[in-house]
N, C-alpha and C positions, 0 to 999 in steps of 0.2 A: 299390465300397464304400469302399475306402480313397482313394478320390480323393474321394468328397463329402466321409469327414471330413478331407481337406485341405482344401477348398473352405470348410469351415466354421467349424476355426481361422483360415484365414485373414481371413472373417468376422468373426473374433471379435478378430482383430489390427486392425484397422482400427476394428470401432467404441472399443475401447481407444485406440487413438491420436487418434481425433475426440474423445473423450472429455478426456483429454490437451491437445487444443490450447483445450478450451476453459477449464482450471483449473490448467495449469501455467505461474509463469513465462516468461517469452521465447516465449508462444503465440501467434497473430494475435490472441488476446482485447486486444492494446498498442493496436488501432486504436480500441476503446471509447470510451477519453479524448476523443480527436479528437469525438466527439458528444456527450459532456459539455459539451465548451468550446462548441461548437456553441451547445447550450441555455442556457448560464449569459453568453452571450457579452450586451454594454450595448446596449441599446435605443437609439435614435438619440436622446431625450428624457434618458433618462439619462446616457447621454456627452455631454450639452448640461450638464447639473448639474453633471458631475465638472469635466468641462474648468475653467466659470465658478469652480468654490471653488476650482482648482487654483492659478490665473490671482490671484482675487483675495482668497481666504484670507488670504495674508497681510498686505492690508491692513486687516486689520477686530483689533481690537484689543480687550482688556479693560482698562477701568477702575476701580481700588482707591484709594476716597477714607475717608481715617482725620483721626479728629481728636483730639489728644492721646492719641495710641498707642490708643486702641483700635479695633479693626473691628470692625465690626458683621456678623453673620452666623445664618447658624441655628444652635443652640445642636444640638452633636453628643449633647449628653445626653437632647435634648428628650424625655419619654415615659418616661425612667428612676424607677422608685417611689423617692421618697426614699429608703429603708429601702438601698436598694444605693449611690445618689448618694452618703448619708450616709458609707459606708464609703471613700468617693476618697481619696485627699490632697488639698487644699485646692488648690492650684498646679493640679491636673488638671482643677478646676471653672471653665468658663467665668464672668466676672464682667460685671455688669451695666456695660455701658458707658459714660462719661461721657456724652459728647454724641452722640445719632443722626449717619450718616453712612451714605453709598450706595453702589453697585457699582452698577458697568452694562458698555454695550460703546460704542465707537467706530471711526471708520474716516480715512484718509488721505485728506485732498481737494488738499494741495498740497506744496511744500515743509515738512517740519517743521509742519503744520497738519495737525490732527487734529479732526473734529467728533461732538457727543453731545450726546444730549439736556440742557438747563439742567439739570432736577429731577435729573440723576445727581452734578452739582458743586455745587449751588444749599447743600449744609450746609456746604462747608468753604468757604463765601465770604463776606464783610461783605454787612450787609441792602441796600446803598444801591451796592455796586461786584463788580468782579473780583478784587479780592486778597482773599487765602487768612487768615482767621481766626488768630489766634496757636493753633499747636500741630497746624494742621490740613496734611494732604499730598494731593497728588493725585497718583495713580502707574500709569504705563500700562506694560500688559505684552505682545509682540508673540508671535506663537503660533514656538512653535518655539525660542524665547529664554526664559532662564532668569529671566534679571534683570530686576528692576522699575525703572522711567524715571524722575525726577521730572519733573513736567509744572504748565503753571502755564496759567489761561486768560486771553487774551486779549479776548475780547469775549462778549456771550451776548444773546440776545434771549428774554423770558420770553413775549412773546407768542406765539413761533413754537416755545418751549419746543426752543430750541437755543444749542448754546456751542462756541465756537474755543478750542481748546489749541493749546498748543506744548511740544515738550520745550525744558527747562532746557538741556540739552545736544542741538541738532541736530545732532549727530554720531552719535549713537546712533540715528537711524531707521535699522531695516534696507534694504537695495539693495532685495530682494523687497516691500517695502511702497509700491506704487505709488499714486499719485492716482487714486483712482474718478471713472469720467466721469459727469457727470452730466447725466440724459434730460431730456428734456420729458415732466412729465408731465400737462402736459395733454391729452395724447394716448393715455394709458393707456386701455385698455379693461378693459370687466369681461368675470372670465373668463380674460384674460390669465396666461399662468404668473410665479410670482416666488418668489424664495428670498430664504430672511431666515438672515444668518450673524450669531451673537453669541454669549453666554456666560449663556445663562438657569441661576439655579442653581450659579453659578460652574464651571460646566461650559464651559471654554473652545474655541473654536473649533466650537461646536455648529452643526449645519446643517438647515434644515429648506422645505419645498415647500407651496407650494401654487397657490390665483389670486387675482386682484382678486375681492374678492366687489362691492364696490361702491365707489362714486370719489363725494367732494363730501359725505362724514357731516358734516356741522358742531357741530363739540364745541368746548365752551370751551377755551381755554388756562389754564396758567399768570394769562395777564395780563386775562383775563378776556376774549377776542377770540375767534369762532367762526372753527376750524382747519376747512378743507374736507378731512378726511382722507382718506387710502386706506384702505380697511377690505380685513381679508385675513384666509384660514384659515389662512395659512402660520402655523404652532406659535409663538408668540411668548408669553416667559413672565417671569418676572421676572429682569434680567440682561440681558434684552435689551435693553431700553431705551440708547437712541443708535446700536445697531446698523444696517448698512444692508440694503433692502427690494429688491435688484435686481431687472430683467428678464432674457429669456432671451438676451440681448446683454452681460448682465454690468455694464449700467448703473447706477447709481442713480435709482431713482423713490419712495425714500420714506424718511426716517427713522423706524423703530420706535420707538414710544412709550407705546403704553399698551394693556391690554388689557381686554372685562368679564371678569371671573375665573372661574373656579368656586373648590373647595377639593380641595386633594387629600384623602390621605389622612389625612395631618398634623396638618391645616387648616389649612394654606398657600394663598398662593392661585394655580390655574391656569389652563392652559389651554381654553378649551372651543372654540376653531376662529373666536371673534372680536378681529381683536387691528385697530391703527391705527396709521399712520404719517403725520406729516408729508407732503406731497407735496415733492418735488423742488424744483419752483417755487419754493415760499417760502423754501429755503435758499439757491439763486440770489439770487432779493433778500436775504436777510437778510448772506451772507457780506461784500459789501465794505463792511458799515457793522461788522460786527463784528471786521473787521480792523484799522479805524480805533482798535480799542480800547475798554471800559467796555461798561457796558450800554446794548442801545439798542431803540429799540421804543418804542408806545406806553405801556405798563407804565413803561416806565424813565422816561420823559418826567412822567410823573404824579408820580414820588419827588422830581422837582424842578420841579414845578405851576408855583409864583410865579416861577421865573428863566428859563420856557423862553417863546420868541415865540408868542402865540396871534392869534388873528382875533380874541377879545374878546366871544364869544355863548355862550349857552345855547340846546342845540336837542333835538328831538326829532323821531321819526320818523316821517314821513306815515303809513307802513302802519302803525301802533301805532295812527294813529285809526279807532274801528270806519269798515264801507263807508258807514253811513247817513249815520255824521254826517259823512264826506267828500265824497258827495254831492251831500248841502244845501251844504257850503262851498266845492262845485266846486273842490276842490283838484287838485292834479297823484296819477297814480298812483303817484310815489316821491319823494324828498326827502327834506330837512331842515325841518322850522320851526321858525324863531327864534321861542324864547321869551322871550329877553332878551337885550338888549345890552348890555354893559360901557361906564359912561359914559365919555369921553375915548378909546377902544380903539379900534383900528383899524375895528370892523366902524361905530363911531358915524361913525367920518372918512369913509369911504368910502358914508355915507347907506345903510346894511342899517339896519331896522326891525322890531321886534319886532310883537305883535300889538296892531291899536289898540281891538278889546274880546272880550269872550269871549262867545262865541254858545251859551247854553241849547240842547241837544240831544237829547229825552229827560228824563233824572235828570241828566246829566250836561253839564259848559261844557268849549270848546274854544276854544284860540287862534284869533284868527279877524283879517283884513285886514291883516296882516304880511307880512313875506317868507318864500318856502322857498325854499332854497338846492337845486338840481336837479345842477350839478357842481361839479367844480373841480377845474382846470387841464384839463381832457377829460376828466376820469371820469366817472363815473354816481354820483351818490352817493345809498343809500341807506340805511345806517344812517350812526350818529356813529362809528364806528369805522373806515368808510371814509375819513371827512373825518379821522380822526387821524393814519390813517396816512399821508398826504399831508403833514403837518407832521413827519413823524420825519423828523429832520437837517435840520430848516427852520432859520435863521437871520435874528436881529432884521436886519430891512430887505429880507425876502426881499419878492417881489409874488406872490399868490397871485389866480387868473381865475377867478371865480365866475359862473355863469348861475342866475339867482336869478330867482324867477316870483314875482310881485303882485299880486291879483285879474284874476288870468286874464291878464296879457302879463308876457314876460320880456323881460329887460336882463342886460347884462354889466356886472359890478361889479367892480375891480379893487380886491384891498386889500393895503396892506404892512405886510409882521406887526410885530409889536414886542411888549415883554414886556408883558403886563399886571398892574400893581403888586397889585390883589387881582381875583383870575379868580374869575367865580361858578364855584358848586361845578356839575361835571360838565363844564365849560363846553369849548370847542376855542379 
């Protein structure tokens, strides 16, 4: 008898002490942790993410453009009843701004060269150039740094709805702010992952995921030129604009640029999973004309019509004319047709011909026995804004190779540009 109830304290000693290892301090319960970390431990996908913003975080920057002292921003009383406002001090109430002015985000693409969208500098610059408006600043801030840069832009392209900075002082870029390499993207796929780092909301150093939803959206620009963008869910909202669109290599494939909105709750405008970036590509061509300095682009070329070298035509696009009446005119499936030549102009020198009558089609008349112009210099041309951009950086006495089609046989037509003293309107 007295041995079982030893046997049963001791029983009862032991479930106490299991009891014990499993709620006291310095118990084996220390080994738990270890399967926490386990479970919370980065997904190979995710330590793809962290790595790229660690790496290139701090070359993505915010931009603060003010113009005679004031900035523009959301109003922190927005939604306050008068009846409370009324009671502030004056000093505490935000005041209506002189002049509009932007924020956005930027990123390092070289020494002391910094690129973002035009429309984030486009108010504190003259209508016609790059210099900075009387009163106005543009000021770039590096994540992780306190102080503001001044920065002044170098060159911008309004078609590609992009702009080259530089800091006033390149002494001031941070060692950590490296040159983002920049992809091909015409290689993007849809579907692809990409992360887009910027400052939506003046929220700095924001980071967000997503994929290519689709590649080749063609949206107008600034300068009025259809952008083949990258469309993407990755979160892009206001602020982001000039930011960069990377792949999972940490490249660049896109400048952030514009999104269709929704409203928040505010009614501001946000996010809803479709936003668009610049492709890659286009900043590739656009950077070493905008290093050269001034605005450049089609757009910019148009602010100075009468001084810059043209072909001397007015034209219009094959596909603009319906199929029927293309047809009957056995035209080419793509092209230009010359509507009109500039008398004395280059395109009269070199024998291009406008149309020699207009062909009744239906209700309606079409140029018709003239020239369409199919490329030039190798391209394909088939709107007018192909052929423009082929003259951006053209200079009088350049020679431009046209393969021009004329009732049905084409010739190569060589012409060299020169200004033309009054250009019809629209004209190349």
């Amino acid at each position: 008898m007295l041995r079982n109830r030893s046997l049963s304290v001791f029983g009862t000693l032991l479930l106490l002490l299991a009891v014990a290892a499993v709620w006291l301090p310095g118990s084996p319960v220390a080994a738990q942790p270890s399967a926490v970390q386990e479970r919370s431990a980065l997904l190979q996908d995710e330590q793809n993410t962290v790595d790229i913003v660690e790496e290139w975080g701090p070359s993505v920057v915010a931009i603060n453009v003010e113009v005679r002292g004031s900035r523009l921003g959301q109003d922190p009383l927005e939604g306050l009843p008068p009846q409370f406002r009324n009671l502030l001090p004056q000093q505490l109430i935000p005041q209506q701004p002189q002049v509009q002015q932007s924020s956005g985000s930027g990123f390092v693409v070289g020494e002391n060269e910094i690129v973002t969208n035009y429309h984030v500098v486009e108010n504190a610059l003259v209508s016609n150039g790059v210099a900075k408006v009387e009163g106005a600043t543009i000021r770039v801030v590096f994540p992780d740094v306190d102080d503001e840069y001044d920065a002044e832009v170098v060159g911008a392209d309004p078609d590609y709805d992009l702009a080259l900075l530089r800091l006033v002082d390149g002494g001031k870029m941070p060692a950590a702010a490296k040159p983002l390499e920049l992809a091909d993207s015409t290689a993007v796929r849809v579907g692809q992952k990409v992360i887009a780092i910027g400052n939506p909301f003046g929220l700095q150093s924001s980071v967000s995921q997503g994929i290519v939803s689709a590649i080749g959206r063609e949206l107008p620009s600034i300068g009025q030129i259809e952008i083949p963008m990258v469309q993407t869910d990755a979160a892009i909202n206001p602020g982001n604009s000039g930011g960069p669109l990377l792949d999972s290599a940490g490249r660049l494939v896109g400048v952030n640029t514009m999104i269709v909105p929704g409203m928040t709750s505010s009614g501001s405008a946000g996010n809803i999973g479709i936003g668009f970036a610049v492709p890659s590509e286009l900043l590739i061509e656009a950077l070493p004309l905008m290093r050269e300095g001034g605005l450049v682009g089609v757009y910019a070329q148009n602010l100075d019509i009468v001084n810059r070298p043209r072909i001397g035509i007015e034209v219009g696009a094959v596909t603009a004319i319906p199929d029927e009446a293309r047809r009957v005119l056995r035209y080419p499936d793509h092209g230009l047709v010359v509507v009109s030549v500039a008398p004395g102009g280059p395109a009269q020198a070199a024998g291009l011909e406008g149309p020699a009558f207009q062909a009744t089609i239906g209700n309606s008349s079409y140029p018709a026995g003239g020239d369409v112009i199919l490329s030039a210099n190798g391209t394909k041309i088939d709107q007018a804004a192909d052929l423009q951009k082929l003259l951006i950086g053209a200079k009088a006495g350049d020679e431009m190779t046209l393969e021009v089609w004329r009732n049905g046989e084409t010739r190569t037509v060589k012409v060299t540009l020169q200004v033309v003293s009054q250009p019809e309107e629209s004209g190349n």
